[in-house]
C-alpha positions in Angstrom: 117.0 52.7 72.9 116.3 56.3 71.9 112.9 57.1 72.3 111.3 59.2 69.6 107.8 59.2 70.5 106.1 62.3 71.1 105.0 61.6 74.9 102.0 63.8 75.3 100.2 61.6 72.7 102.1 58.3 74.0 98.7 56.4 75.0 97.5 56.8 70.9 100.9 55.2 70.2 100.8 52.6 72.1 97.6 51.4 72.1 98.1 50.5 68.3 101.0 48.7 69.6 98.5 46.5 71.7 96.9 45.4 69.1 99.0 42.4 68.0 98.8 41.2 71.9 95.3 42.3 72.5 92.5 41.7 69.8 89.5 42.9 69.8 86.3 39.7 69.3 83.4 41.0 68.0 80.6 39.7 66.3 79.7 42.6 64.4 81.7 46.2 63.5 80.7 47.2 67.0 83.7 46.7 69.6 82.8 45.3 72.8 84.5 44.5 76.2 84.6 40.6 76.1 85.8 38.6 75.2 89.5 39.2 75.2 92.3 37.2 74.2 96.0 37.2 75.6 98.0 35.0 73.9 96.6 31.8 74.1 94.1 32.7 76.6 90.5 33.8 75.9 88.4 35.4 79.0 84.9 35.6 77.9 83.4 37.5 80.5 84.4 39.8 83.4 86.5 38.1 86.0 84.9 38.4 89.6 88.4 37.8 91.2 91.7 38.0 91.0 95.0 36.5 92.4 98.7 37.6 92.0 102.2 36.3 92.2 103.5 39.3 91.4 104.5 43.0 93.4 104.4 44.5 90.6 101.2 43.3 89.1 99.5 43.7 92.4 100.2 47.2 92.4 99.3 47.3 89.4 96.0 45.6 89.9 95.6 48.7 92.9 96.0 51.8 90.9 94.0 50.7 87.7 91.3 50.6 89.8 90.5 46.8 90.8 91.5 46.4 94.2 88.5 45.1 95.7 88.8 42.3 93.0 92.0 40.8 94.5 91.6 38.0 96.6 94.8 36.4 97.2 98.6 38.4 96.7 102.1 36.5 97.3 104.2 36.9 100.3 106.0 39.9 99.0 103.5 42.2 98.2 103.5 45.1 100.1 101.9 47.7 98.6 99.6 49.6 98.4 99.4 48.6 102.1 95.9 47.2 102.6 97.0 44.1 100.3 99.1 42.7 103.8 95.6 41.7 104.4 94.7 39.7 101.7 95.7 35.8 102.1 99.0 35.3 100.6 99.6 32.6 99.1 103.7 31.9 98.5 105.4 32.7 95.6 105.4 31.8 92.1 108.8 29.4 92.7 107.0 28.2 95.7 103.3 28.7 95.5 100.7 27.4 98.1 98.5 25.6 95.3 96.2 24.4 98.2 95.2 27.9 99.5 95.1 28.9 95.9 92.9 26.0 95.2 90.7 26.6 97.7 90.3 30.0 97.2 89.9 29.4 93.4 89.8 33.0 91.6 89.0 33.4 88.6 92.4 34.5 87.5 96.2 34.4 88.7 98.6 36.7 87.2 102.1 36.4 87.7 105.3 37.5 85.7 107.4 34.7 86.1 106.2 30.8 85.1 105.1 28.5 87.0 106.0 24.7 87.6 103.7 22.6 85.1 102.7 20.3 87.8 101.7 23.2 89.9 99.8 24.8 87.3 97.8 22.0 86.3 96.4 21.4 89.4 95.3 26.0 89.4 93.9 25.2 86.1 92.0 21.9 86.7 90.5 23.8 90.1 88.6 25.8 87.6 91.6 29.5 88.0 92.8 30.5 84.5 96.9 31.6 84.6 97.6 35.0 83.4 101.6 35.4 82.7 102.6 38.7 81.6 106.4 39.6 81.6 108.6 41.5 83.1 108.6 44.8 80.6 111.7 45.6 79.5 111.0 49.1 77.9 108.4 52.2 78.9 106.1 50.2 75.6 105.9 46.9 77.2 105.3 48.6 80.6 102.4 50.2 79.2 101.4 47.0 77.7 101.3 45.5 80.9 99.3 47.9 82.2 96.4 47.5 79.2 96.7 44.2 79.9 95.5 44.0 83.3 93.1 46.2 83.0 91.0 44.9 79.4 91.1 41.4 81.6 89.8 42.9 84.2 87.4 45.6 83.1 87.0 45.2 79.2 88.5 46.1 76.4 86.5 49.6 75.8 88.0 51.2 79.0 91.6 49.9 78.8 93.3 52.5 77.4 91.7 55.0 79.5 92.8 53.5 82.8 95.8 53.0 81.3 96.5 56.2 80.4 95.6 57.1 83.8 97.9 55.4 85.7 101.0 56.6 82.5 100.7 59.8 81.7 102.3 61.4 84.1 105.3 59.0 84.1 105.4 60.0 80.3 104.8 63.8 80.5 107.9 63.4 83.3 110.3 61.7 80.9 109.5 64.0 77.8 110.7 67.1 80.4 114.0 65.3 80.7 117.0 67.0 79.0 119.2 64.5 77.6 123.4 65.4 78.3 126.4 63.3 78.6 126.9 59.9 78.5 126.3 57.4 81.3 126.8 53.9 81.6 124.6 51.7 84.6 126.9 48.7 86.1 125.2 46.2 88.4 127.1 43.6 89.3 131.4 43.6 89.7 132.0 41.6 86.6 130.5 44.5 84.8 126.5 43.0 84.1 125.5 46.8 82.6 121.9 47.9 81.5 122.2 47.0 77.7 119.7 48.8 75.2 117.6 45.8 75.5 116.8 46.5 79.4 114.4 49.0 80.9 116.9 50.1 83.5 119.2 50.9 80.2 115.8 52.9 78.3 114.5 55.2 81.9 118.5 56.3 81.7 119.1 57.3 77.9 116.6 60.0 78.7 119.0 61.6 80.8 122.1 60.7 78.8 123.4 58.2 75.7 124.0 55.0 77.1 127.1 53.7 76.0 125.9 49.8 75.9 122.8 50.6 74.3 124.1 48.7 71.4 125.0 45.5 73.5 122.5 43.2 74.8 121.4 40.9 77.8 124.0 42.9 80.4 126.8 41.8 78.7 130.0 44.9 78.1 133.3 43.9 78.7 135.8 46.6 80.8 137.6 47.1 78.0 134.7 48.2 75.9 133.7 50.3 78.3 136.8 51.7 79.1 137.2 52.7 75.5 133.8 54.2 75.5 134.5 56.6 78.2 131.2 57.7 79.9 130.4 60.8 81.3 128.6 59.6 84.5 129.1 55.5 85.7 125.7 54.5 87.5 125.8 51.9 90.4 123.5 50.1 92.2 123.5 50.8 95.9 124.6 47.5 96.8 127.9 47.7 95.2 131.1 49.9 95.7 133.3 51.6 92.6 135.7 50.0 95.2 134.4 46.7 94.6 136.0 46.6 90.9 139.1 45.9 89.7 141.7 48.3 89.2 140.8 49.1 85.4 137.9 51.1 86.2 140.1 53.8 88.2 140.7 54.4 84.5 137.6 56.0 84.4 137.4 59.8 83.7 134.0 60.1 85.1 135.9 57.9 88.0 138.3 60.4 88.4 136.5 63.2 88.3 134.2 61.9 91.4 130.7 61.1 88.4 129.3 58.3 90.4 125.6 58.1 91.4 124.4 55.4 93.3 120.8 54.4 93.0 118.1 52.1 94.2 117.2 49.7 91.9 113.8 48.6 93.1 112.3 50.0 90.8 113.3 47.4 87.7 113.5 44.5 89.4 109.6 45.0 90.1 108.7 48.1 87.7 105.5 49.6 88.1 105.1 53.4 86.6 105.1 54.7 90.4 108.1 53.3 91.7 109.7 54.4 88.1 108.7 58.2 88.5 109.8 58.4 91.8 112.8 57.1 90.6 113.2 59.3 87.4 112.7 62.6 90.3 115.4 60.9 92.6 117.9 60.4 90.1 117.3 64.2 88.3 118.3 65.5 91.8 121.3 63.3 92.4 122.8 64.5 88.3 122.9 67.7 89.3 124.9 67.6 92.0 126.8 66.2 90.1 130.7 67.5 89.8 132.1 69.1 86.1 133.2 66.5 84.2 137.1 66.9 83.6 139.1 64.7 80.9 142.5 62.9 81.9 145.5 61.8 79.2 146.3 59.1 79.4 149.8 57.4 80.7 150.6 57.0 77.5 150.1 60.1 75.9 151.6 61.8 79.1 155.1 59.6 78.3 155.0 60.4 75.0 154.6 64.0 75.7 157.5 64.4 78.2 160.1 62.4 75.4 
């Protein structure tokens, strides 16, 4: 998706995009912190603690400013690294619902559902469930962020933490020169980061991505072999040997424009990990080699008759 928003005043942007998610309840013109309202759940006062299921969320959780309020972080959270010593308490596929019960937060956030029978017994303990999901562009990413942090702190200093812990990842993307086309493939039978996909947005601001018009990973070889891109991203767990002998086809194949990257960073996105990323992946386009053009076999034949 092509981003036209003018970054430096992203957080004004975005926080009337909130709106439909987040509502402001108050009995009179006056806004107030509580209570808030996601979806179908209303917190009427200011949670005392907290509980995640999610990396992402916990960090998340960490840099808006409400660390001390997390009681309780799954078995993969890792950072920032003083979490380790909170209890952990599974996952959300497999959570410990008796350590969560016993603990009994106010709250538990996670970003991917969890079993009915499992959440009935969080809820009945007295914990409200918070699922927020996985963003899929810089908006919803933001979003996330708000989120949190009007559940946690109120609604009047949301979009000021929020900002906070943005802005820089949004100043860094608006200082990105677009060039070239790219095109991300993440598995061998060609899964690539449609337009509807975060991984497929961060991209475009370096270059047009070529599936940005397909959706839910889904380009077939031939599409993209038509298409042509400029650069072919991979994730670092893959080979270009790996694929079938169409993609040799490949100018940018050819011409040695393969960057391999870390995808951490969208499998549990946080505007960190993302910004390191975006620096990472600046570095590695440059060194990239000139981009050369090859005929084909066919237009070499008919060129020699």
């Amino acid at each position: 998706m092509k981003r036209t928003i003018a970054f430096l005043l992203v957080a004004v942007i975005f926080l009337c995009s909130c709106t439909s998610e987040i509502e402001y309840k108050t009995p009179g013109s006056e806004p107030t912190d509580y209570p808030v309202t996601v979806g179908e759940v209303i917190f009427k006062e200011e949670p005392q603690s907290v509980a995640s299921l999610s990396p992402a969320v916990t960090e998340m959780i960490f840099a808006l400013g409400f660390g001390d309020k997390l009681v309780a972080r799954s078995k993969y959270c890792d950072y920032p690294p003083v979490v380790t010593k909170r209890t952990s308490i599974g996952s959300s596929v497999k959570p410990s619902v008796e350590t969560i019960t016993a603990i009994k937060p106010d709250i538990l956030i996670t970003q991917s559902p969890i079993a009915k029978t499992d959440r009935d017994i969080i809820e009945e303990a007295g914990t409200k469930i918070l699922i927020i999901e996985t963003p899929n562009d810089f908006e919803e990413l933001y979003n996330c962020y708000y989120t949190i942090a009007a559940v946690l702190g109120g609604e009047l200093s949301a979009k000021e933490k929020t900002d906070s812990c943005m802005n820089s990842l949004a100043v860094r993307l608006s200082n990105i020169k677009q060039d070239g086309t790219f095109a991300y493939l993440m598995t061998y039978d060609y899964g690539t980061a449609t337009g509807d996909t975060l991984a497929g947005e961060i991209l475009s601001y370096f270059g047009e991505n070529v599936a940005s018009e397909y959706e839910k990973y889904n380009i077939s070889s031939y599409e993209l072999i038509e298409k042509q891109p400029e650069t072919i991203v991979l994730s670092n767990d893959i080979t270009i040997d790996g694929f079938d002998a169409e993609i040799s086809q490949l100018d940018a194949v050819k011409s040695g424009r393969v960057i391999y990257i870390d995808s951490s960073c969208f499998e549990r996105p946080t505007a960190r990990l993302i910004e390191e990323f975006v620096t990472s992946f600046a570095q590695k386009v440059n060194a990239l080699p000139e981009m050369k053009h090859f005929e084909t076999e066919s237009t070499e034949t008919a060129t020699q008759e």
